[in-house]
OpenMM code with the backbone's topology and positions (N, CA, C; nanometers):
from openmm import Vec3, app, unit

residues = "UNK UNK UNK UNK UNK UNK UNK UNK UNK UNK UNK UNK UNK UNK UNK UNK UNK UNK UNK UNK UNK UNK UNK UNK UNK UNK UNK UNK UNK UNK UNK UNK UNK UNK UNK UNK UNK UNK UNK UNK UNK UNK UNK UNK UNK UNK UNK UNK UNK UNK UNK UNK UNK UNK UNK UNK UNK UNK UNK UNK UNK UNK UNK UNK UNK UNK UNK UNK UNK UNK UNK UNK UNK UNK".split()
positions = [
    Vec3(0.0852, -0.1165, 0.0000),
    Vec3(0.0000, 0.0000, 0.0000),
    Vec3(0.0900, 0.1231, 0.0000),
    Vec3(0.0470, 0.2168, -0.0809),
    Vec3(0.1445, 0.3557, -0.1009),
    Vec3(0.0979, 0.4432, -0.0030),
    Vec3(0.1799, 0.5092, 0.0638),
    Vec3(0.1402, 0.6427, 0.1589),
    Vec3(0.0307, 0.7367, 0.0611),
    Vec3(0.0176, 0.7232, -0.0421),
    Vec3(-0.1658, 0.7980, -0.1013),
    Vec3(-0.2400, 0.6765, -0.0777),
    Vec3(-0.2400, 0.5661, -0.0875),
    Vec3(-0.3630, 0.5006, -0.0566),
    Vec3(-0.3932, 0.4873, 0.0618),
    Vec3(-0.2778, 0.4893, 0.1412),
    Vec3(-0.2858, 0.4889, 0.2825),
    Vec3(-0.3798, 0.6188, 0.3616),
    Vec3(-0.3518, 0.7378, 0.2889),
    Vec3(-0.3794, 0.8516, 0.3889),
    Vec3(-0.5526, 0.8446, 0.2901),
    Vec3(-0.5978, 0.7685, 0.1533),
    Vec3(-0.7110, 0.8019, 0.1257),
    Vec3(-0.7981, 0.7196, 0.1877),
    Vec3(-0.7635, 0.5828, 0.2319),
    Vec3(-0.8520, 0.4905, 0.2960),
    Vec3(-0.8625, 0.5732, 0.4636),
    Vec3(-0.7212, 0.6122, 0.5226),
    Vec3(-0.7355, 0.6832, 0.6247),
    Vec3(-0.8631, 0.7483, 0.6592),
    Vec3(-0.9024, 0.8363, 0.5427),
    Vec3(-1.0142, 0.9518, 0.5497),
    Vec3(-1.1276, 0.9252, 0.5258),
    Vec3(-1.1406, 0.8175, 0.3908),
    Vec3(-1.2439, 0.7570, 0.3884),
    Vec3(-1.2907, 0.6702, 0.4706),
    Vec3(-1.2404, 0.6340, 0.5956),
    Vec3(-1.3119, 0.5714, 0.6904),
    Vec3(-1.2975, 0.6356, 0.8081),
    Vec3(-1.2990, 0.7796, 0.7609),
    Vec3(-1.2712, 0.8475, 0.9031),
    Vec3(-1.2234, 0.8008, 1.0253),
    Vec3(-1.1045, 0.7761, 1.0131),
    Vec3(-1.0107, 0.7584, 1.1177),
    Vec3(-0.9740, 0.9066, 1.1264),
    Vec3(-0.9324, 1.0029, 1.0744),
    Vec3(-0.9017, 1.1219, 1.1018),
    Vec3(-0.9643, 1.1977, 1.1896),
    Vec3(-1.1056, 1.1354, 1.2416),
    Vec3(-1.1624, 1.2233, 1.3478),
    Vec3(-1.1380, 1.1050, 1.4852),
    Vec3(-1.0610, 1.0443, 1.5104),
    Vec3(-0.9727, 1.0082, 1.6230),
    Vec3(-0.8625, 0.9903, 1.5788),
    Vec3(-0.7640, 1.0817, 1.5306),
    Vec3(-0.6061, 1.1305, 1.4786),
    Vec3(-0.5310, 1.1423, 1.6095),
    Vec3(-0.6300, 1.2035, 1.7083),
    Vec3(-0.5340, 1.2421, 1.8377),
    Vec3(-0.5796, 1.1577, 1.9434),
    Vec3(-0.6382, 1.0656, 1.9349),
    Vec3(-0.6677, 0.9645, 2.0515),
    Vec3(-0.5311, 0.8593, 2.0532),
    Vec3(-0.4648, 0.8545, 2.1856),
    Vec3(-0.3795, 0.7509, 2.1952),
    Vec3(-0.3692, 0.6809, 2.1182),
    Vec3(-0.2767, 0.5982, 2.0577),
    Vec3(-0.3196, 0.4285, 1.9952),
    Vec3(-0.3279, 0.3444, 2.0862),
    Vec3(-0.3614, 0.3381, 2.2407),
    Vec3(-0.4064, 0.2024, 2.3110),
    Vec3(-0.5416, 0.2302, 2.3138),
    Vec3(-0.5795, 0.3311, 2.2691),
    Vec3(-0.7407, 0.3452, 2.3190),
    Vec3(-0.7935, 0.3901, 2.1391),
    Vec3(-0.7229, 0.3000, 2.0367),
    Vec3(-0.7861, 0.3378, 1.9402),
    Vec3(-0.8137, 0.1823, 1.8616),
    Vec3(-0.8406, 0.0530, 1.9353),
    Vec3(-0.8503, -0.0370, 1.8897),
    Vec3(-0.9057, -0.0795, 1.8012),
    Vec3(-1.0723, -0.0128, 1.7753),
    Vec3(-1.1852, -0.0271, 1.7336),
    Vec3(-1.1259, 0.0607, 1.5585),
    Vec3(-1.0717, 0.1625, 1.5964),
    Vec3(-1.0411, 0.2247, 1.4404),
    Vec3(-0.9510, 0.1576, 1.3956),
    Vec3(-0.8223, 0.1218, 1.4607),
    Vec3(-0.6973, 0.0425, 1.4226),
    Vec3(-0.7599, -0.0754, 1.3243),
    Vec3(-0.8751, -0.1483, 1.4170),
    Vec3(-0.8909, -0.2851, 1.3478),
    Vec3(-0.9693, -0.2173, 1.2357),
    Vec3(-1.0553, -0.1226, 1.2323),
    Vec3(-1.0929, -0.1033, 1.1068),
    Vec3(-1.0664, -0.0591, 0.9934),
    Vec3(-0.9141, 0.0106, 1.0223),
    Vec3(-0.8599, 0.0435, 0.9215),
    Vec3(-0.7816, -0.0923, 0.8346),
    Vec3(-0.7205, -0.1704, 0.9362),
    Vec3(-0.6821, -0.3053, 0.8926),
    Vec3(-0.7442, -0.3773, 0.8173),
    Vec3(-0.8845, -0.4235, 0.8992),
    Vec3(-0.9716, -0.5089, 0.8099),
    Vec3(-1.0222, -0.4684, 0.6473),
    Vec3(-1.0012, -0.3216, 0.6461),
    Vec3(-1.0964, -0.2139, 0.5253),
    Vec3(-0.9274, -0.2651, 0.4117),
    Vec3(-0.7988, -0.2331, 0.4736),
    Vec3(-0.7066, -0.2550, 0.3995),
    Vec3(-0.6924, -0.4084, 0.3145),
    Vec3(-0.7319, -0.5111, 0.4320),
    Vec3(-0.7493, -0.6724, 0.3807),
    Vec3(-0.8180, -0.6845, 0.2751),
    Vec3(-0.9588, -0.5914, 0.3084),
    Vec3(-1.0841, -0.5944, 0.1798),
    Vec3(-1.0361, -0.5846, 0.0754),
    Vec3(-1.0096, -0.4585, 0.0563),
    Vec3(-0.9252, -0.4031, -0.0802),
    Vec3(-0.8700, -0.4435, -0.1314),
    Vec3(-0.7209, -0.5237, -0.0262),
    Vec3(-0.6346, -0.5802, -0.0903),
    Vec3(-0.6862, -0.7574, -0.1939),
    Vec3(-0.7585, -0.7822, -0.1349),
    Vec3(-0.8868, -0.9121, -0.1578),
    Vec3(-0.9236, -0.8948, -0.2369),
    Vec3(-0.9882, -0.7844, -0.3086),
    Vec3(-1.1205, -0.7379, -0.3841),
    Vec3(-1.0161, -0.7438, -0.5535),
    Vec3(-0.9167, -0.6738, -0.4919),
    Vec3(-0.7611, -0.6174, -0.6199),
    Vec3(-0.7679, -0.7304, -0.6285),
    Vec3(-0.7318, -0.8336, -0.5778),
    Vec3(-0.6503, -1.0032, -0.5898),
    Vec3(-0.7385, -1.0672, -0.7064),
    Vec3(-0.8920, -1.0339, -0.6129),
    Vec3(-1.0101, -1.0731, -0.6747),
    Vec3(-1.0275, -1.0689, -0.8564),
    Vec3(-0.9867, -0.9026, -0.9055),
    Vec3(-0.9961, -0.8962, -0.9705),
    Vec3(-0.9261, -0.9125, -1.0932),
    Vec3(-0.7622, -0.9434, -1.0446),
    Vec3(-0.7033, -1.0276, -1.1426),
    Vec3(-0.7299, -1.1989, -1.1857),
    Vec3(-0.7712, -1.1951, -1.1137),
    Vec3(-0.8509, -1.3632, -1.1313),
    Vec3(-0.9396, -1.3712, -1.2192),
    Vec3(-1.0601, -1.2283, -1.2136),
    Vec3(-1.1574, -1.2199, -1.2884),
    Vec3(-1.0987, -1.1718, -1.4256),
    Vec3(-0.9764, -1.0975, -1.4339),
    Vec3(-0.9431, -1.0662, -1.5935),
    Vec3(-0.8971, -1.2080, -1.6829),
    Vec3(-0.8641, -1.3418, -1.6018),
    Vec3(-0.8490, -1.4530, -1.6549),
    Vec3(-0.9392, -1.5143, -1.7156),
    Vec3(-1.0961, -1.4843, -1.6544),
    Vec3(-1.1969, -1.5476, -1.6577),
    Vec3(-1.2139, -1.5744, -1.8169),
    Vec3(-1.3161, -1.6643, -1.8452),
    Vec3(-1.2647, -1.7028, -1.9943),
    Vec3(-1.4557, -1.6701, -1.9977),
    Vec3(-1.5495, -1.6232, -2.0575),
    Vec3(-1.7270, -1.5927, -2.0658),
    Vec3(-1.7420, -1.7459, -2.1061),
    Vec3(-1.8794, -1.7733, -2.0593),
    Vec3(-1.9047, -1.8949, -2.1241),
    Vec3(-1.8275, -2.0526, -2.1148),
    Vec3(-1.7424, -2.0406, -2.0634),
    Vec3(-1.6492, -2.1052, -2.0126),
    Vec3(-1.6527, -2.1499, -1.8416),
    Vec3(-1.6019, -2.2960, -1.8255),
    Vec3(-1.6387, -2.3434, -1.7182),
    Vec3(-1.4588, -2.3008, -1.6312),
    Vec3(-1.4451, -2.1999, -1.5879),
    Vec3(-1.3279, -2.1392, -1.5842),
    Vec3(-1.2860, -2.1685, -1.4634),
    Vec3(-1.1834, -2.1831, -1.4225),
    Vec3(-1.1189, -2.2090, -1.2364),
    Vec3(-1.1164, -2.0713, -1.2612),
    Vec3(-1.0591, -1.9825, -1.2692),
    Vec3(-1.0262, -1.8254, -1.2690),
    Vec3(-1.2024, -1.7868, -1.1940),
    Vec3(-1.2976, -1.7723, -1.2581),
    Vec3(-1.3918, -1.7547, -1.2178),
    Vec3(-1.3603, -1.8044, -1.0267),
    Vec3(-1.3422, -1.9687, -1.0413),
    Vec3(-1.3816, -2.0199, -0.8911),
    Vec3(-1.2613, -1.9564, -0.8067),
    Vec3(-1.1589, -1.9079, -0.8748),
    Vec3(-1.0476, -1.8464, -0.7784),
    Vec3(-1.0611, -1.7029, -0.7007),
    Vec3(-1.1650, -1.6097, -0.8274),
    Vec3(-1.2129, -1.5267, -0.7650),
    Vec3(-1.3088, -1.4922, -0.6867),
    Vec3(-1.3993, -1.6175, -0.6754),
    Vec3(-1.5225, -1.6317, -0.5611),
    Vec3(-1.4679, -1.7047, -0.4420),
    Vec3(-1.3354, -1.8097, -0.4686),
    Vec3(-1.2831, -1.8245, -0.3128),
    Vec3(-1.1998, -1.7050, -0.2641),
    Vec3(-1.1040, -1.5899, -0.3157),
    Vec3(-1.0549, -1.5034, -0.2881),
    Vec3(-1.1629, -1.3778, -0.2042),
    Vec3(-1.3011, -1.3830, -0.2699),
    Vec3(-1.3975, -1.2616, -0.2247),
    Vec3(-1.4472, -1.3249, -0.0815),
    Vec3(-1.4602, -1.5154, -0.1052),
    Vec3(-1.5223, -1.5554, 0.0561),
    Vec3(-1.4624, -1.5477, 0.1516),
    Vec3(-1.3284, -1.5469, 0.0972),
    Vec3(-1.2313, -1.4799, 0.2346),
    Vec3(-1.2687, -1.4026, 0.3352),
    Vec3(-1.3705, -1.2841, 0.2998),
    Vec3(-1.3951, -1.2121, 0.3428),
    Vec3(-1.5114, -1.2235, 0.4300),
    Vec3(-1.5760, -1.3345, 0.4095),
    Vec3(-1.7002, -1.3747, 0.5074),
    Vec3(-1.6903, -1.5196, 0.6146),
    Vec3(-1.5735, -1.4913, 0.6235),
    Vec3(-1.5298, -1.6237, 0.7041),
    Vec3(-1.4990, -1.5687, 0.8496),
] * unit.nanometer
topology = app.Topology()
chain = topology.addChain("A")
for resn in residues:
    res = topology.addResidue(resn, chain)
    for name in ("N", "CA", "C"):
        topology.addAtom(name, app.Element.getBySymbol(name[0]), res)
């Protein structure tokens, strides 16, 4: 992750309005900035799998990118 994607996910999940709260007492944003970073990084993974995908076709690429997205509901 690049220090711009970093500071845009930052904002977009408003972590910036607890910027000045300790980090022992910022668990709840910490993990959510983490988990929001996993997504993303999942979703990206996701979608090179899906540029393999072949239409019409009984494709693993397809099944690689629906086990890569269930990751996320486990």
């Amino acid at each position: 992750m690049t220090r711009d994607e970093y500071n845009l996910m930052f904002h977009r999940h408003q972590l910036n309005l607890v910027a000045f709260k300790q980090l022992m007492y910022c668990d709840e944003e910490v993990l959510k900035l983490v988990n929001a970073a996993i997504a993303e990084e999942r979703e990206a993974c996701a979608k090179i799998a899906d540029r393999f995908s072949i239409p019409m076709c009984d494709s693993s690429a397809d099944d690689i990118a629906l086990l890569i997205r269930a990751r996320g509901n486990t």
